[in-house]
PLY file of the C-alpha trace (Angstrom):
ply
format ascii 1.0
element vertex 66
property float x
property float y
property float z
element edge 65
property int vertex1
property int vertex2
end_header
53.45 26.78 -3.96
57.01 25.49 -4.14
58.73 28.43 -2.53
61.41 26.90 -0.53
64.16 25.37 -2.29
65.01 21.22 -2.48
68.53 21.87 -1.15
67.76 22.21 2.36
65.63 19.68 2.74
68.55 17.10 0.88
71.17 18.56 3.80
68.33 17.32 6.65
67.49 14.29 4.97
71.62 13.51 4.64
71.44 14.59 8.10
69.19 12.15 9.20
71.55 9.25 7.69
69.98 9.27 4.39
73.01 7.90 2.02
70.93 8.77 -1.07
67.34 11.04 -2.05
65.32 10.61 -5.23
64.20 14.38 -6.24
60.56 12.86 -6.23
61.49 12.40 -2.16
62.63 15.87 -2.06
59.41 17.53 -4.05
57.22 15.12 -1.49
59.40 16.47 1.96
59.08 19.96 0.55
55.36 19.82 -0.22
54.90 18.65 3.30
57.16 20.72 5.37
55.20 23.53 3.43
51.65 22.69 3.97
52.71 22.42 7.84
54.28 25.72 7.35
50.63 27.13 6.03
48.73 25.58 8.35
50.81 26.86 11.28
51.32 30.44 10.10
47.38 30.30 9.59
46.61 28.84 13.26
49.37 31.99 14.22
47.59 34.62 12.30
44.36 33.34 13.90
45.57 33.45 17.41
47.53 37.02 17.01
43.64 37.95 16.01
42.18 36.65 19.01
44.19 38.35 20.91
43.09 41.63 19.13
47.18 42.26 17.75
48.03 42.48 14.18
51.49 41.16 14.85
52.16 37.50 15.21
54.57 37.08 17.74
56.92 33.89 18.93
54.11 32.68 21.71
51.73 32.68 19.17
53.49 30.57 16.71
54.54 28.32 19.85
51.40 28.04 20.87
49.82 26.90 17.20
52.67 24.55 17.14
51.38 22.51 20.39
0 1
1 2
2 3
3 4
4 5
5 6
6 7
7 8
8 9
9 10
10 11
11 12
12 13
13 14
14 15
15 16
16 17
17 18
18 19
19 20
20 21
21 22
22 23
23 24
24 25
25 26
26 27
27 28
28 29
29 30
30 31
31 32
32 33
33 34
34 35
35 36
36 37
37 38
38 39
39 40
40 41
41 42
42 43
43 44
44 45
45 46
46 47
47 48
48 49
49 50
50 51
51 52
52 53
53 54
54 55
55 56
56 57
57 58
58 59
59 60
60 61
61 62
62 63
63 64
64 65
């Protein structure tokens, strides 16, 4: 997978009053963030389908997210 890239998730990590991040920290927040990201847009695509639409839209996404 590994789509997104390690930079972002340094700057919320920093953010977060992190003074220093092993890249091993960085490939594990990544990994995570991304299988969260899967599972919701799947739980999304699901619910768009229920409701007989093709297009996922914001309330569906919301509504996974609950």
């Amino acid at each position: 997978m590994a789509q997104i890239p390690l930079a972002p998730f340094e700057r919320i990590l920093k953010n977060a009053g992190a003074e220093r991040i092993s890249e091993d920290a960085l490939k594990a927040m990544r990994e995570a963030v991304e299988d969260y990201a899967e599972a919701l847009a799947e739980a999304s695509v699901a619910l768009a389908k229920h409701a007989k639409r093709k297009t996922v839209k914001q309330e569906d996404i919301k509504l996974a997210a609950k």
